[in-house]
Each structure stands twice: as structure tokens, then as C-alpha cells.
C-alpha positions in Angstrom: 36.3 -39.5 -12.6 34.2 -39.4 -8.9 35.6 -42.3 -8.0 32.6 -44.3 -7.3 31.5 -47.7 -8.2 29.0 -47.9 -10.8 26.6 -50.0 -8.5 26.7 -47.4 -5.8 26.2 -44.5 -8.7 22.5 -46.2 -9.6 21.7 -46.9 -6.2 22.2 -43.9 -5.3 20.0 -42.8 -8.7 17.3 -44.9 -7.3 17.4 -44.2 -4.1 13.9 -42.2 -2.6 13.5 -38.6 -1.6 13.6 -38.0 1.7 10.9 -36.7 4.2 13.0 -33.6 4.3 13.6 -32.6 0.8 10.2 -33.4 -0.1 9.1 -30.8 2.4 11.9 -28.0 1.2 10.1 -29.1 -2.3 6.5 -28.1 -1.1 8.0 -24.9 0.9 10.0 -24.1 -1.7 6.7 -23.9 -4.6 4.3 -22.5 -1.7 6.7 -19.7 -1.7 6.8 -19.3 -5.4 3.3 -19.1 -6.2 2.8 -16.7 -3.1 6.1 -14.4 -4.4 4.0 -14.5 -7.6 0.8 -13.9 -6.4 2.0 -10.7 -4.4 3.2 -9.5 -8.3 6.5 -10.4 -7.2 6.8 -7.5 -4.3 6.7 -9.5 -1.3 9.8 -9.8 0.8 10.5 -12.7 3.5 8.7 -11.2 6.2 5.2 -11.2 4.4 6.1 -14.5 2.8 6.4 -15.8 6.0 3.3 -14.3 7.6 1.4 -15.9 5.0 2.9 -19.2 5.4 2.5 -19.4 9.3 -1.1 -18.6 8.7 -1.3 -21.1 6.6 -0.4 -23.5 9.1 3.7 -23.9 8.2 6.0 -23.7 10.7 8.9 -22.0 9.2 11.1 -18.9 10.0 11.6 -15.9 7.9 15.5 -16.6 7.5 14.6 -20.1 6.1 12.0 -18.4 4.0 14.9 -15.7 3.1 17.2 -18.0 2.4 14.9 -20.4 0.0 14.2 -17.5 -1.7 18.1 -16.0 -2.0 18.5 -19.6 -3.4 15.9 -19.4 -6.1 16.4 -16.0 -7.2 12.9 -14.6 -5.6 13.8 -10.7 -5.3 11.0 -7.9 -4.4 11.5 -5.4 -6.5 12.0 -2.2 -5.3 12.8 1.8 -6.8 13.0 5.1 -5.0 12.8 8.4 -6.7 11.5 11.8 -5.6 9.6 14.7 -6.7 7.9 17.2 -4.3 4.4 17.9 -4.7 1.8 20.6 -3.1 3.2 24.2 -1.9 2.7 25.4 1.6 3.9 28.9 0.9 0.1 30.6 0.4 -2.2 33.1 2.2 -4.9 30.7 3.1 -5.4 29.8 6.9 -3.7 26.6 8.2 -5.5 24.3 11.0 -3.5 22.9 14.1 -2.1 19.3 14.0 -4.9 17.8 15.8 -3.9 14.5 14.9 -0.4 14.8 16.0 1.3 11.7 15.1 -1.1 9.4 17.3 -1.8 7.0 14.4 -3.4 4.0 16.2 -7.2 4.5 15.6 -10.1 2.1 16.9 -12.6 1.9 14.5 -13.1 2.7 10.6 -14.2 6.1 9.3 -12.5 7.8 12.2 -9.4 9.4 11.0 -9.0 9.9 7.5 -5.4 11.2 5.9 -4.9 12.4 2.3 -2.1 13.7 0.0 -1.1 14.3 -3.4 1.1 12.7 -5.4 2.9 12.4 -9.2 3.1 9.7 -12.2 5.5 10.2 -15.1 4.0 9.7 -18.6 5.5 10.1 -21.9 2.6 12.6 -22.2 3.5 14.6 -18.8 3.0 14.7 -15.1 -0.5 12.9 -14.2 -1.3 13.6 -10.2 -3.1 11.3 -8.1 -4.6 12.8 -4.7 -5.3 10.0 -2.2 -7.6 9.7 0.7 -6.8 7.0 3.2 -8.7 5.4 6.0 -5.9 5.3 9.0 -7.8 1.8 10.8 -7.5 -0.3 7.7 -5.2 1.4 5.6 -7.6 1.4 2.9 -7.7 3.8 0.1 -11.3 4.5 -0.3 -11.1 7.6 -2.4 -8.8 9.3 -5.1 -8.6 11.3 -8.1 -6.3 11.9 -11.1 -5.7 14.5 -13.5 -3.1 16.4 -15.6 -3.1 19.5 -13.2 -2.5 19.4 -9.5 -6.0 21.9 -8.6 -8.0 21.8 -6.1 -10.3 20.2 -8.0 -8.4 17.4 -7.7 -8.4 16.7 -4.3 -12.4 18.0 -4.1 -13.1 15.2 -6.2 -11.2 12.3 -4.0 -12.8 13.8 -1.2 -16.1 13.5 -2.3 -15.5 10.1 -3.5 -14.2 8.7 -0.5 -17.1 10.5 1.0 -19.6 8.7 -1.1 -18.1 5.5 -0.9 -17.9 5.1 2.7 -21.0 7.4 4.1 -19.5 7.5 7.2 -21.3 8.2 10.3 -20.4 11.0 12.9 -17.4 13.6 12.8 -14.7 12.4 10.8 -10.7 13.8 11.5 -9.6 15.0 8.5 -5.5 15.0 8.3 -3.7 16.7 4.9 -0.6 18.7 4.9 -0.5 22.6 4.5 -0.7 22.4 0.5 -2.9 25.7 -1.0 -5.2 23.0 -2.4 -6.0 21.3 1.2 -6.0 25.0 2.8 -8.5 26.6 -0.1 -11.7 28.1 0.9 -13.6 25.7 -1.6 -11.9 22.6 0.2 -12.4 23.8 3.8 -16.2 24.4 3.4 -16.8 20.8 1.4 -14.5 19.3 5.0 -17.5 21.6 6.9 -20.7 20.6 4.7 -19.9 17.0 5.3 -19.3 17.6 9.4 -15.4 16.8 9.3 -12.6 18.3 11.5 -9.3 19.4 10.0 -5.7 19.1 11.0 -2.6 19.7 9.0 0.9 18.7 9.8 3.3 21.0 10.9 5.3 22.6 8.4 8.5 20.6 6.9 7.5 18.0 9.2 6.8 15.0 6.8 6.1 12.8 9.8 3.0 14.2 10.8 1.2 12.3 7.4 3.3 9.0 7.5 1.0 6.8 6.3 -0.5 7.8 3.6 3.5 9.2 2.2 4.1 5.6 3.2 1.2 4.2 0.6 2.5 6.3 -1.9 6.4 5.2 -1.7 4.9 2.0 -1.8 2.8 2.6 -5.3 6.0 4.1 -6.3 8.1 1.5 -5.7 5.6 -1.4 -6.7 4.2 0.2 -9.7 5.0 3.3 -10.8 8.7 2.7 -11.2 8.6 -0.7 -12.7 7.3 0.7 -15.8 7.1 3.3 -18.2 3.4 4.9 -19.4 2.9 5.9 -23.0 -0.1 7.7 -22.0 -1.9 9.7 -19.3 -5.0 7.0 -20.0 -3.0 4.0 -19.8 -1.5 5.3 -15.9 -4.6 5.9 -15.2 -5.7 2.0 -15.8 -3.1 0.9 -14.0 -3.4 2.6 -10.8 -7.0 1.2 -11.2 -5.7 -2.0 -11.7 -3.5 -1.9 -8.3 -5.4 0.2 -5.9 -8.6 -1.0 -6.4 -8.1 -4.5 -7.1 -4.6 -5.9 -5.7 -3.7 -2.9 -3.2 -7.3 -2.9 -1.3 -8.3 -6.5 -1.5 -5.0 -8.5 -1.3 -2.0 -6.6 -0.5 -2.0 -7.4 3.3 -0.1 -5.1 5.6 1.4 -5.1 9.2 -0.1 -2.6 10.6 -3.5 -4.4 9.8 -2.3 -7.7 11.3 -1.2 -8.9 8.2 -4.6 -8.7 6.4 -5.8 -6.6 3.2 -7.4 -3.3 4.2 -10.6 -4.4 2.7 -10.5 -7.6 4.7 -9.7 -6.2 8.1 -12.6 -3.9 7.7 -15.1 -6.3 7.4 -13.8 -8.4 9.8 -14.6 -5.0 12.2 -18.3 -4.9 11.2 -18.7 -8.5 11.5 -17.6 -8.2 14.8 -19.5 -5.3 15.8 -22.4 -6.2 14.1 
């Protein structure tokens, strides 16, 4: 039917694998188990970052490619709710921090927001405070009412869990539960500044919108929560354990938040 002779046919059987598609082979189930690893989210370019500092030499369109081939696909959902309401009476502070988002040390600028799960049971809201050097979450809150409670409590966790030292900047939007008289004296109590974006500008608090599209798209969306308990696991789950320790990120040189701040006090220590 091929029109080969059946010597050829098991010579060609026997015949070894070469250097180079022994070396596809490895790359190949490298990029598997890192695809895997990464809970199946990663693209090329973070597959490839994680390759090359493993030592590979390899580009990202051989990387895409190999994994077009093999049917390794991030996933990915976007949806969209809005969350807190800037039409209130309370004061609002000027936007101190003013898009400059490249920030020297850890503890220095600090950027929060709110935002919304689905659950069979209804909405459950997490508020999230982020540390701008290291992208790190270090504290948040959930609950079945969007309060300033809420975000008091993430506050005072991320507080607690990093005691930093010295003035921190404080960045939120204009929301009635950033802007309350209860939040702006726990910002004043623990010596922190305030600045809120300008209004409609959703710019102004990239970053941590950025973490939450992210959780959206790698989490939230991928599933659906019988309960308001069971969310709350979850996001556990993936901020605390795969989010903070492992997911690495660009703007931290390709390292996990938790990881690029102790590489900063090992260096300054």
C-alpha cells in the first residue's frame, strides 16, 4: 500500500531516536508538568520564563507551538459586575499615587479594592489589600454584604500580618466604604496616607483590578460554588497557597510575590 519494501519498513522500526526528538520529548513533558503545575493557566510566555530559568534554551513560539500541538490551552473567562458606589457625601482624598506604580521596597504603597463571587447561595464579596512591590496579597476579607466592615477587617489584617514600619500610602477608589469616617480614622490610627483614584478613572488602581480579573478568570469562572462556605475555601486555597507562593508574575521578574519579598530582606538584611 506505501510502497516500501518490507526490509526498509523494520529498519526503519528499529531504527534509534534521534538527538533531536529525544530533546522535543524532554521539552515537550517539561512543559506539561509545568502547564499542570500552574493549574493549567499558564500561557507560553510564563512557560517559557520558567524554562529559561531552568536552564533551557528555547523560544516562546517553540514553546507556543509545542503546546498548540498538544492541546495545552490556559483557560481564560471574562465577565463583569460593578462593585462599590462613589456617589456619597463623605470626603474624597487626592490621587496621591497617581499612576506611578513602580515602588522600591515592600510595605510602601499598598492598593485595595472590592470585589464579587457568585454562589448558588448569593453574592459573597471579597475586599483585597495588595502590596504594590511584590504584588502580594497580604490581607482580605469576605462576607455576604459589601460594608465597611468588610474592608475594616482586610485592612486590619494586612495590617497585622505585615507590621510595617513607617508611613504607609494607602490607594482605594472613591467607594462610601474606603471614604467612611470609621475607615479613614483606622488609615489615621495606624499612621497611613490616603489617595483615591480619580473618578471613572479605573486606571488609577490597575493592579489590584488586574489581580482580581486574574482570580476571575483563573478561579472564579472555571467553577460553580454551591455555597458561600465552599467560595470561601477556595479563594483560600488560591490566594494564600498557589497565588502568593507560586504564581510568578512579570512585574516581579517572574517570581511569586512571596518569593520576591524575601529575596528583598535577604538582600537588605
Amino acid at each position: 500500500m506505501f510502497q516500501v519494501s518490507r526490509s526498509g519498513y523494520y529498519k526503519w522500526l528499529q531504527r534509534p531516536v534521534s538527538q533531536k526528538e529525544q530533546r522535543r520529548k524532554k521539552l515537550v513533558a517539561r512543559i506539561r508538568q509545568l502547564f499542570l503545575d500552574s493549574r493549567r493557566l499558564y500561557g507560553s510566555p510564563k512557560i517559557t520564563h520558567l524554562l529559561r530559568k531552568e536552564g533551557m534554551v528555547v523560544s516562546q513560539k517553540t514553546v507556543a507551538r509545542l503546546m498548540k500541538t498538544n492541546d495545552l490551552r490556559s483557560r481564560t473567562v471574562k465577565k463583569y459586575k460593578a462593585t462599590t458606589n462613589s456617589k456619597h457625601s463623605h470626603p474624597v482624598h487626592e490621587n496621591t499615587l497617581n499612576q506611578q506604580f513602580l515602588v522600591e521596597k515592600p510595605n510602601q504603597i499598598w492598593v485595595t479594592d472590592i470585589t464579587y463571587i457568585p454562589t448558588r447561595e448569593g453574592w459573597l464579596y471579597l475586599a483585597s489589600v495588595m502590596d504594590l512591590y511584590s504584588r502580594k496579597i497580604v490581607g482580605w476579607h469576605v462576607d455576604s454584604q459589601m460594608t465597611k466592615e468588610l474592608v475594616l477587617q482586610a485592612l486590619d489584617r494586612a495590617y497585622i500580618r505585615q507590621k510595617p514600619k513607617g508611613s504607609v500610602l494607602h490607594h482605594s477608589d472613591r467607594g462610601s466604604q474606603y471614604a467612611s469616617k470609621e475607615y479613614q480614622a483606622r488609615l489615621i490610627r495606624y499612621g497611613m496616607r490616603c489617595s483615591m483614584s480619580r473618578k471613572g478613572n479605573c486606571y488609577d488602581n490597575a493592579c489590584i483590578e488586574s489581580f482580581h480579573g486574574i482570580l476571575k478568570r483563573e478561579l472564579i469562572y472555571q467553577q460553580t460554588y454551591r455555597t458561600r462556605e465552599e467560595a470561601k475555601k477556595s479563594l483560600f486555597e488560591y490566594i494564600e497557597i498557589f497565588y502568593n507562593d507560586k504564581r510568578i508574575h512579570s512585574a516581579t521578574e517572574y517570581f511569586s510575590p512571596s518569593e520576591y519579598e524575601r529575596m528583598y530582606f535577604k538582600k537588605t538584611a
